[in-house]
KOLZA-83578 format. One line per field, with one value per residue (C-alpha): residue number from 1; residue in three letters; x, y, z. Coordinates in Angstrom, 1 decimal. Layout:
residues N
n NUM ... $
res Ala ... $
X X ... $
Y Y ... $
Z Z ... $
This chain:
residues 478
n 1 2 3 4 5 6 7 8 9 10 11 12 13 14 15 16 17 18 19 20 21 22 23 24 25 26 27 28 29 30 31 32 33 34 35 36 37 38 39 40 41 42 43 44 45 46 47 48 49 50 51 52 53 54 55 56 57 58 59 60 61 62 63 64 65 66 67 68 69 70 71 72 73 74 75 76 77 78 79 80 81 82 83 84 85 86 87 88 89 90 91 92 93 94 95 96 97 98 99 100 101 102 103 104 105 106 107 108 109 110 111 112 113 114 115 116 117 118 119 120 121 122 123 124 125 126 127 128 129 130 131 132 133 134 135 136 137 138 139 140 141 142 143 144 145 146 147 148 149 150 151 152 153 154 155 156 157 158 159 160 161 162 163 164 165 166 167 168 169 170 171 172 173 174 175 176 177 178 179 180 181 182 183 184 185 186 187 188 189 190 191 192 193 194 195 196 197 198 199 200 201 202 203 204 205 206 207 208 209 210 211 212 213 214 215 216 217 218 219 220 221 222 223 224 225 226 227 228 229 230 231 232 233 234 235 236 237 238 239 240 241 242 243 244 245 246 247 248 249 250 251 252 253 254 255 256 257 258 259 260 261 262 263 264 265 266 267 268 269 270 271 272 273 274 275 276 277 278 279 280 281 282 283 284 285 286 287 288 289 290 291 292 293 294 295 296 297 298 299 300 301 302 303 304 305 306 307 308 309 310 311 312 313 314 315 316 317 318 319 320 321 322 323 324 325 326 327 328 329 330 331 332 333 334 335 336 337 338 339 340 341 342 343 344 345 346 347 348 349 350 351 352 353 354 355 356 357 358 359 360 361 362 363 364 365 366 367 368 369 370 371 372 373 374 375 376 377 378 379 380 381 382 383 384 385 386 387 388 389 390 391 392 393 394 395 396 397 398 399 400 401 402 403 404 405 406 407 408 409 410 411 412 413 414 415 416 417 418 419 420 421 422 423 424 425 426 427 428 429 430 431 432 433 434 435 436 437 438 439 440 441 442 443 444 445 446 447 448 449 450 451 452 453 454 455 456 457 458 459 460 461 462 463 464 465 466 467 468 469 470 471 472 473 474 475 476 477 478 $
res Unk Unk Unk Unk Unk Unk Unk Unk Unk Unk Unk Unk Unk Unk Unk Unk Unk Unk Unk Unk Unk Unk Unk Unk Unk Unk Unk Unk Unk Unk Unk Unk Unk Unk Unk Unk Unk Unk Unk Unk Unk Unk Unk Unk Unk Unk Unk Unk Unk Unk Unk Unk Unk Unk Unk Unk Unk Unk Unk Unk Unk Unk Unk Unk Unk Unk Unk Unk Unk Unk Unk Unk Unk Unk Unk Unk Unk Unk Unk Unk Unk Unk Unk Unk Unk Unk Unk Unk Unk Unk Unk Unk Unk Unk Unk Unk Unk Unk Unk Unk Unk Unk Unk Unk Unk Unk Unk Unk Unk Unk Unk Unk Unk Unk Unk Unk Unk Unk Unk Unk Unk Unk Unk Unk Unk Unk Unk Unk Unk Unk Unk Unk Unk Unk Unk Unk Unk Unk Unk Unk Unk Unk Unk Unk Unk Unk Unk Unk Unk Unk Unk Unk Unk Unk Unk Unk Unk Unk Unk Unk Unk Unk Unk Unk Unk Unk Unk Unk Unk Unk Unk Unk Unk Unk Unk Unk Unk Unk Unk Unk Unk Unk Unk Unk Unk Unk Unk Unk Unk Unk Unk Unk Unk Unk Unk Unk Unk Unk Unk Unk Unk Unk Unk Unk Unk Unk Unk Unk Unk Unk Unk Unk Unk Unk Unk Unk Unk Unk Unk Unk Unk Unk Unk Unk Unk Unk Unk Unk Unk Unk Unk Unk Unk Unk Unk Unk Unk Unk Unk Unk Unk Unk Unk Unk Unk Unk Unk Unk Unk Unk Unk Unk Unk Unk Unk Unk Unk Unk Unk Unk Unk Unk Unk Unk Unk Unk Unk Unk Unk Unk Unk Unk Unk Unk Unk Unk Unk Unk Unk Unk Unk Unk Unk Unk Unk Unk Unk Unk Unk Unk Unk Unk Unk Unk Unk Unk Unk Unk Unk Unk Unk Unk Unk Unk Unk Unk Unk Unk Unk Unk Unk Unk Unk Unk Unk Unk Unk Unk Unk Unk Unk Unk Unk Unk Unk Unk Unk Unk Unk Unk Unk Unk Unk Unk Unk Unk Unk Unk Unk Unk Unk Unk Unk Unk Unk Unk Unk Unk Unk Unk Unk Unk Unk Unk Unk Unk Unk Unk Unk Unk Unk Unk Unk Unk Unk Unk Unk Unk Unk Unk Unk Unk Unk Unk Unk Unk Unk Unk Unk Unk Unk Unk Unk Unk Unk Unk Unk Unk Unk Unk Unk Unk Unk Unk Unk Unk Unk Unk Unk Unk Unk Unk Unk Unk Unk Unk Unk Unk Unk Unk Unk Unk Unk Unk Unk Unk Unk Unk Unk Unk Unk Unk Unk Unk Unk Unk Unk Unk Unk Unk Unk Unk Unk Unk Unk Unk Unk Unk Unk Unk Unk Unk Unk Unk Unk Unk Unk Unk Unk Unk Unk Unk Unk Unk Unk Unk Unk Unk Unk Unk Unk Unk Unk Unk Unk Unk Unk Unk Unk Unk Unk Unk Unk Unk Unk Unk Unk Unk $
X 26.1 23.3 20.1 16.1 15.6 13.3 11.2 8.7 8.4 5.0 4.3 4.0 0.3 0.3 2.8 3.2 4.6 6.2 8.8 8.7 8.5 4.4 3.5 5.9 4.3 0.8 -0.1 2.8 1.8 -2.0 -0.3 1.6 -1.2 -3.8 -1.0 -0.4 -4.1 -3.9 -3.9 -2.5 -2.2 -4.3 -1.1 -0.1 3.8 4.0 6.9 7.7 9.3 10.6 9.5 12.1 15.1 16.2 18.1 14.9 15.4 19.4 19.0 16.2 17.5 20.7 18.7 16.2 13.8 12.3 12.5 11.3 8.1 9.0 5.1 6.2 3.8 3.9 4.4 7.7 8.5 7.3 8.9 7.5 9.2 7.7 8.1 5.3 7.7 8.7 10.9 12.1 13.3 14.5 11.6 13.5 13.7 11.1 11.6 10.9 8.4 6.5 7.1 5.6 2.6 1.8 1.8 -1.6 -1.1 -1.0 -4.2 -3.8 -1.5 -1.2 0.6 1.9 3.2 2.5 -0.5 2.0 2.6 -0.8 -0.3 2.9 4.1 2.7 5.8 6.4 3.5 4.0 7.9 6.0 3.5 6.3 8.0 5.3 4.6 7.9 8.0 10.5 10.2 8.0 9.2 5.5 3.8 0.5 3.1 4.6 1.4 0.2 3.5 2.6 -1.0 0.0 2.0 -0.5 -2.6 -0.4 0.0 -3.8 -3.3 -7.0 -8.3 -6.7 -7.5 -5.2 -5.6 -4.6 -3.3 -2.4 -4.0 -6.7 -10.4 -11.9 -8.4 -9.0 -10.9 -8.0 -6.0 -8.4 -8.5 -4.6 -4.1 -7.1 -6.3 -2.3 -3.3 -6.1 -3.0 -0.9 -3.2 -7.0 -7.7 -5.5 -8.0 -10.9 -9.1 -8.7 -11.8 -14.0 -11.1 -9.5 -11.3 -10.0 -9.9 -10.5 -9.3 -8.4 -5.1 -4.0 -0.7 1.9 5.6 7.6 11.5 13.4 17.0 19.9 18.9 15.7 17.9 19.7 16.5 15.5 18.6 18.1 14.5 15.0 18.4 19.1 20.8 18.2 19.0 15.6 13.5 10.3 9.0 5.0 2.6 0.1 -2.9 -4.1 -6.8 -8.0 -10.8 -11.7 -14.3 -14.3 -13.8 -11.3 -11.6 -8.6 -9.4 -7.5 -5.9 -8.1 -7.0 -9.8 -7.6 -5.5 -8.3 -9.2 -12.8 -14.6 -17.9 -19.9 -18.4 -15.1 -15.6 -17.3 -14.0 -11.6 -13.0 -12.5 -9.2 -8.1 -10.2 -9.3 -5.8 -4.1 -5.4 -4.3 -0.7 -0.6 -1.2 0.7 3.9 3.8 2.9 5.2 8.0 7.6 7.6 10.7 9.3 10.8 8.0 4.5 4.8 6.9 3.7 1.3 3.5 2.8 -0.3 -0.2 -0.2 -3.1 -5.3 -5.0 -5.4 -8.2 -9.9 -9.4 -10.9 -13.9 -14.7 -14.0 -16.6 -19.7 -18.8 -18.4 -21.1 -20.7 -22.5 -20.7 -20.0 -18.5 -16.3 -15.3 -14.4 -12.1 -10.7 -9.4 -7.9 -5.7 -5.0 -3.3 -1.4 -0.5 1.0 2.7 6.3 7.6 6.7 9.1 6.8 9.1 7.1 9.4 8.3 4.6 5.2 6.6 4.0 2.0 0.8 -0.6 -1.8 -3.5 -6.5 -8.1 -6.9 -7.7 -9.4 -12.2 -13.6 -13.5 -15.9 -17.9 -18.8 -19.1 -21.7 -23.4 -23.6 -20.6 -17.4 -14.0 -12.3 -9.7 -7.9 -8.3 -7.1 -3.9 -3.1 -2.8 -1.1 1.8 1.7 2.9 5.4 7.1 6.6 8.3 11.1 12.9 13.1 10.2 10.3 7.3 7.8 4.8 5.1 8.2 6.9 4.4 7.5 8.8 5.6 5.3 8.7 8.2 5.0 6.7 9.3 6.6 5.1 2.2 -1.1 -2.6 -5.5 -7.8 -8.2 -7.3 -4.8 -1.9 -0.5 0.0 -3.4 -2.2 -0.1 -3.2 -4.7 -1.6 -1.7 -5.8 -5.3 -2.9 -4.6 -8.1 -8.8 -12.6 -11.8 -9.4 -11.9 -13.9 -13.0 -14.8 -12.0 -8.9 -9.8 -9.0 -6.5 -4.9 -5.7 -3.4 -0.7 -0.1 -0.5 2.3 4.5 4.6 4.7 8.2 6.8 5.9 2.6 1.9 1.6 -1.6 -3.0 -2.4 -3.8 -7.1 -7.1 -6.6 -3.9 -0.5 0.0 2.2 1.6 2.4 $
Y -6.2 -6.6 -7.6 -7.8 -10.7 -13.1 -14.6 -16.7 -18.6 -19.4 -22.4 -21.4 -20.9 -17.8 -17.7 -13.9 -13.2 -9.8 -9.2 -5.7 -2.5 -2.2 -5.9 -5.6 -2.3 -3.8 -7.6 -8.7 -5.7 -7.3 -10.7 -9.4 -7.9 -11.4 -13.2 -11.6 -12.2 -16.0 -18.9 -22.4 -23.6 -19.9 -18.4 -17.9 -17.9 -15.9 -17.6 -14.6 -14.7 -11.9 -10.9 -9.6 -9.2 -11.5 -8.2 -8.3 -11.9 -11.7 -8.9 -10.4 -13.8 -12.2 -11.0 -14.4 -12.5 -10.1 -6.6 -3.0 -0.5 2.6 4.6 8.0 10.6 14.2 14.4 11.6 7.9 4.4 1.4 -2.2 -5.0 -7.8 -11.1 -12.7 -13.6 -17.3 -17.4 -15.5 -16.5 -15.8 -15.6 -17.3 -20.1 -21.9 -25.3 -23.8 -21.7 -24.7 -26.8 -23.4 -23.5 -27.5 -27.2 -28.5 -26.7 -23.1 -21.5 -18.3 -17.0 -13.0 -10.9 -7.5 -7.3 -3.7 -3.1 -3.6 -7.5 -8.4 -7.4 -8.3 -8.4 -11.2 -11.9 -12.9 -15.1 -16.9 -17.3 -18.9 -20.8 -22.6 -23.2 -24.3 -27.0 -28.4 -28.5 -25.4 -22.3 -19.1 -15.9 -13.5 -13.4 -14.9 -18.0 -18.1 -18.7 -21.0 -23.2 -23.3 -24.4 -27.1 -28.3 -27.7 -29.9 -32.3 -32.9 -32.7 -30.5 -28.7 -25.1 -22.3 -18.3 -16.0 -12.5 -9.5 -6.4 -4.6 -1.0 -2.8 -2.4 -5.9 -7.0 -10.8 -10.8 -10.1 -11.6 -15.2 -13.7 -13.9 -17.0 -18.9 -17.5 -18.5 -22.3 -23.2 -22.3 -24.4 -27.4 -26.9 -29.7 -27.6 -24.5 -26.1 -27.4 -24.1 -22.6 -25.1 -25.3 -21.9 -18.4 -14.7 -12.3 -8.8 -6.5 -1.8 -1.2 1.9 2.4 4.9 3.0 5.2 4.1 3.6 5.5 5.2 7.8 5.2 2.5 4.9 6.0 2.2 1.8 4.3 3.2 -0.5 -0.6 -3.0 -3.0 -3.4 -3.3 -3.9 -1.6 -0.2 3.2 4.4 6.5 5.5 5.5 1.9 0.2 -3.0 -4.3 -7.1 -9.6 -13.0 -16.8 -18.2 -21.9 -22.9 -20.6 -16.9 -15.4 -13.2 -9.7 -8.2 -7.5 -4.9 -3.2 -5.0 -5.3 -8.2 -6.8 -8.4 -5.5 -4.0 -2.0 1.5 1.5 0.9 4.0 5.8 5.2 5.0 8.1 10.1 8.7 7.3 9.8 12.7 11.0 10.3 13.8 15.6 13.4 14.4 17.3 18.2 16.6 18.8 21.5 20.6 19.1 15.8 14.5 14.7 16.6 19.2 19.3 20.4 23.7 24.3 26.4 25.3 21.6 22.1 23.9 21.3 18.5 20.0 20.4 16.4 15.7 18.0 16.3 12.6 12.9 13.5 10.1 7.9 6.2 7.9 10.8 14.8 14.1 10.1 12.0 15.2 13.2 11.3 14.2 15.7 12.6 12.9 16.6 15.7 12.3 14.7 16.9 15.1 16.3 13.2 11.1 11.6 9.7 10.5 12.2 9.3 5.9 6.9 8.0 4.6 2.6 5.2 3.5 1.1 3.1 6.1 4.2 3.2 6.5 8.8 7.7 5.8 8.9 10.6 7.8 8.3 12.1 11.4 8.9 11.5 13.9 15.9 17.0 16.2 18.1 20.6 18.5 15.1 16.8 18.4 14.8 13.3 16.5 16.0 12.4 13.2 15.5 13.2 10.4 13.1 14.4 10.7 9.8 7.9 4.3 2.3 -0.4 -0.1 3.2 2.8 2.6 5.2 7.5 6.9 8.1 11.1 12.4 12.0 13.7 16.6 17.1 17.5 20.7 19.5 20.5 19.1 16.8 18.8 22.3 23.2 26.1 24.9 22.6 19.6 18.1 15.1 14.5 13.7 11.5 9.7 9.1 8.0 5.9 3.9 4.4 5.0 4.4 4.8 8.3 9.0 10.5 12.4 16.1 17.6 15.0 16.1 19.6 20.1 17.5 19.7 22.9 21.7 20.5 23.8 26.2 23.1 23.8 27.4 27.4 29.1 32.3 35.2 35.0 31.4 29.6 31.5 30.8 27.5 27.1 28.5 26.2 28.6 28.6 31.1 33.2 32.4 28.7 27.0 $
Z 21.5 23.8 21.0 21.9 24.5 23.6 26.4 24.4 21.1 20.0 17.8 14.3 12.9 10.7 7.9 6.3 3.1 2.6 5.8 5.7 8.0 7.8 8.7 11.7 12.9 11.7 11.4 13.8 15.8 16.4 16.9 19.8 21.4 20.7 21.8 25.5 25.9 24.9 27.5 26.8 22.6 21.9 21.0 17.5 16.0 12.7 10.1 8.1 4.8 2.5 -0.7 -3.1 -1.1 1.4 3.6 6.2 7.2 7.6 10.2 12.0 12.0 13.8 16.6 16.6 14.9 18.2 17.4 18.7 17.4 18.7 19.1 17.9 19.1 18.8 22.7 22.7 21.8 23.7 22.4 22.5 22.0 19.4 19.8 17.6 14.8 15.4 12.4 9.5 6.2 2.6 0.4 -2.3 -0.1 -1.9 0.4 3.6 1.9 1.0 4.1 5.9 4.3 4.4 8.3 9.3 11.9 10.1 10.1 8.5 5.5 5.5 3.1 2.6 -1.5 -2.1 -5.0 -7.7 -6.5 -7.5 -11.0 -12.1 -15.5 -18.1 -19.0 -15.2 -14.8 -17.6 -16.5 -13.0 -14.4 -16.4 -13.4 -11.2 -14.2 -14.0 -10.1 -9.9 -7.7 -8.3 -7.8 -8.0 -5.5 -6.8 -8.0 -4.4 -3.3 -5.6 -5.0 -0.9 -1.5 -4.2 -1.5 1.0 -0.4 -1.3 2.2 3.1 5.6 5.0 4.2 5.7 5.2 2.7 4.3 2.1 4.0 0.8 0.2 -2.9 -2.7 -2.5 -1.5 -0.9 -4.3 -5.9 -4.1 -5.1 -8.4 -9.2 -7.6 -9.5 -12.6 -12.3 -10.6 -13.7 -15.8 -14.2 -12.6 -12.8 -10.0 -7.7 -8.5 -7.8 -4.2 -3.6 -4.5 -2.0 0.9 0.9 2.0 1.0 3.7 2.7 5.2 5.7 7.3 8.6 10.1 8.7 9.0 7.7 6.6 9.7 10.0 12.1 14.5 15.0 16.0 18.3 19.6 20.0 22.0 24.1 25.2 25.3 26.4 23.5 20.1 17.9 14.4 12.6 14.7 13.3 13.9 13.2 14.9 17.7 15.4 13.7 12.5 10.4 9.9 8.2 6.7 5.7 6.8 8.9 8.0 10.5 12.6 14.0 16.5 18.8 16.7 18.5 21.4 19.5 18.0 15.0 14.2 11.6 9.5 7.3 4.9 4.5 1.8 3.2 5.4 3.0 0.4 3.1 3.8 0.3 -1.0 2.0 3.6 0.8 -1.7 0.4 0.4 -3.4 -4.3 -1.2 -2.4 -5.8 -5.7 -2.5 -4.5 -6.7 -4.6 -2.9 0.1 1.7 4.2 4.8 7.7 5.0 2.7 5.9 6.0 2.5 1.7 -2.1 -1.1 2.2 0.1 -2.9 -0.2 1.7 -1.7 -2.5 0.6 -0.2 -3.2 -1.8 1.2 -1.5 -2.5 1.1 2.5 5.9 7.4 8.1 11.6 10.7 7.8 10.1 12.8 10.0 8.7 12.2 13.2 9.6 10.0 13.0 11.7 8.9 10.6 13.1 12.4 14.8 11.7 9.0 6.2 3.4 -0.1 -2.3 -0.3 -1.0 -4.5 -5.3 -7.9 -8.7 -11.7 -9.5 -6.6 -8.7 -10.3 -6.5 -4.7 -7.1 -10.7 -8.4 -6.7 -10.0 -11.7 -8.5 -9.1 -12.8 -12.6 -9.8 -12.6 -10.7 -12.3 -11.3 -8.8 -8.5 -6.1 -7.9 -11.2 -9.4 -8.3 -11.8 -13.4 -10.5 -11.1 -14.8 -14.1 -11.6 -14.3 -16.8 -14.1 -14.6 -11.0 -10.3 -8.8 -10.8 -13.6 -15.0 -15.7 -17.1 -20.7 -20.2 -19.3 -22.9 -24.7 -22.6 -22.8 -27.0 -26.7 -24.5 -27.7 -30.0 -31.3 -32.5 -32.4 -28.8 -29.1 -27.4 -27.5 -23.9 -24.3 -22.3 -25.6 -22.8 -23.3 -25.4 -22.0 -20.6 -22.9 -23.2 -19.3 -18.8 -22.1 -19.8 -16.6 -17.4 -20.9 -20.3 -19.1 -21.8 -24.3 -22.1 -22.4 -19.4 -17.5 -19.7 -19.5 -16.0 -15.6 -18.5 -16.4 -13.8 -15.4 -16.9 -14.1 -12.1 -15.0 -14.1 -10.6 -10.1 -11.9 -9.3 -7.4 -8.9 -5.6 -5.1 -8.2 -8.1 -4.6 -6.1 -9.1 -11.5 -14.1 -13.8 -16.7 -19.5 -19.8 -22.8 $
């Protein structure tokens, strides 16, 4: 076994929570590229430590944590090899974790939790708080963090910046907003030592990291000559931007793309009302369909036309002009479609319960407070959200409860609440009262939400896929 040669170790000044595929193709990515621009102590080290299972660090630590990003474009594969990572450890490690974190010389804390890590359960946060009280480890991610900047300043080691690169609107907002609301609870001097010495980063990231499969590491093998096997595959488009304070100053991201604005927010509606919407309603509904990729939906005319009429009814809401929004749109067509990327419909389908109120449910408050209506394509996503909830197969914990009412509501043979003429309507309220509850009540949004849901229902009757692909309803739904 020949594995990734490493040729430099830079001193540790970032510590990243969340050792998964996207932060090695993203924020390690930038690293690399600041980092080959660096001269003398510029150079920045990133000690990365899982989140929830510890397999990430075991196979990096085997190969001293360098590893591969294979650039697949539609014309062939470039690899690069990544050597930003210093160390890697076992999230649950809650020593090192802390001993990471007190470094006065870390500047900069990133992580990558997925939207669900920002709200988990009460009962888990009150678990953690309990902990962190009596001086034992935390296992959410807002604890984790409040245990490394207890011990932070316990050591005086000075402010540093926590940069989100989670898929959130106002992303270091919440981010602040967990970890406040967890630290009063457990020591409300350490909240106020974190409110005047710490900054939250906001930042958009773009990058589609799809899972890597053993053909990858084959494929990594045959580029690099090496046996990598932790290699990471995504496509050659990326972009973050960010806003916000770097107290202990950064590495010089800049020279991998990133840009810094006074405000991140235009950018990251358009990337979740465009980008991640599209993908939220091309995997459930293409899972539905029978499709296995995202490159499988874009061969689909049902899914296309539903997608190309989310993205119609996003761009009335962004805060860029036709030709800023066009040129957006062409550069996801051809990401979409870009077969090369096998983004599987099941990895982005994951916490839907999390993902669907920015992606999707935002937008829609958008044209409602415009005085427009919700949209054929922003309806379809919901109804194919509550089949997949329905079908049993979904990944998502807090949906898991949701599941339960729907599938008693599906047995019933009552009387739906409103008067839609599919009998599913009740379905719908059911869902918003969990995901939207100020939209629940509003009929001219359960309407079409309703609409959909009963013509996806039928969709294996003859001729449906056109009717669906127009918005209309196929005959003969309940």
């Amino acid at each position: 076994m020949t594995p990734p040669r490493r040729t430099v170790r830079h001193p540790v000044r970032i510590v990243h929570l969340g050792l998964g595929a996207f932060h090695r193709a993203h924020q390690a990515w930038y690293t690399q590229r600041a980092n080959e621009t660096a001269t003398g102590d510029d150079a920045w080290g990133i000690a990365a430590f899982t989140g929830r299972s510890p397999e990430a660090a075991r196979v990096l630590a085997a190969q001293d944590a360098v590893y591969t990003v294979i650039v697949r474009g539609q014309g062939g594969d470039s690899a690069e090899t990544i050597e930003s990572l210093s160390s890697v450890t076992d999230g649950a490690d809650a020593d090192r974790w802390r001993s990471a974190v007190a470094d006065p010389q870390v500047g900069v804390l990133t992580l990558t939790v997925t939207e669900a890590g920002y709200r988990p359960p009460a009962a888990d946060l009150a678990a953690d708080r309990d902990a962190l009280r009596a001086g034992e480890p935390a296992l959410t991610a807002p604890g984790r963090l409040v245990d490394g900047l207890r011990a932070r300043r316990t050591a005086a080691a000075g402010g540093l910046a926590v940069v989100s690169c989670d898929n959130l609107p106002d992303n270091g907002r919440v981010t602040h907003d967990a970890v406040i609301e967890l630290a009063v609870a457990v020591d409300p001097d350490l909240a106020g030592w974190i409110e005047t010495e710490v900054s939250f980063v906001s930042t958009m990231v773009d990058r589609i990291t799809p899972a890597t499969t053993a053909a990858d590491i084959a494929v990594a093998r045959t580029l690099t000559g090496a046996d990598d096997a932790a290699p990471v595959v995504t496509e050659p488009f990326t972009e973050w931007v960010l806003s916000g304070a770097f107290p202990a100053g950064r590495p010089a991201w800049e020279a991998g793309g990133a840009r810094f604005v006074d405000d991140v927010e235009p950018f990251e509606r358009r990337k979740l009302w465009l980008l991640n919407a599209g993908h939220s309603l091309l995997a459930y509904l293409g899972l539905l369909r029978g499709r296995t990729t995202i490159a499988e939906t874009m061969s689909d005319p049902v899914c296309v036309a539903a997608l190309e009429k989310l993205w119609a009814e996003a761009r009335t809401e962004l805060p860029f002009d036709d030709s800023q929004v066009d040129a957006a749109l062409v550069a996801l067509r051809e990401r979409f479609t870009n077969a090369r990327i096998e983004h599987r419909l099941t990895q982005i389908a994951a916490d839907g319960s999390q993902k669907l109120g920015p992606r999707i449910l935002d937008p829609v408050r958008s044209r409602l407070a415009a005085g427009r209506a919700i949209g054929a394509g922003e309806a379809t996503a919901i109804a194919a959200w509550i089949l997949h909830v329905l079908s049993g197969s979904f990944r998502d914990a807090g949906a898991v409860e949701l599941a339960e009412r729907l599938r008693a509501l599906d047995g019933d043979d009552g009387t739906p609440s409103h008067d839609t003429g599919t009998g599913t309507a009740a379905l719908v309220v059911e869902t918003l009262r969990t995901l939207a509850p100020d939209l629940a009540d509003d009929d001219a949004v359960v309407r079409p939400i309703d609409h959909q849901l009963g013509a996806l229902r039928a969709t294996t009757e003859p001729h449906a896929d056109e009717r669906v692909a127009a918005g209309e309803p196929s005959r003969g739904a309940n």
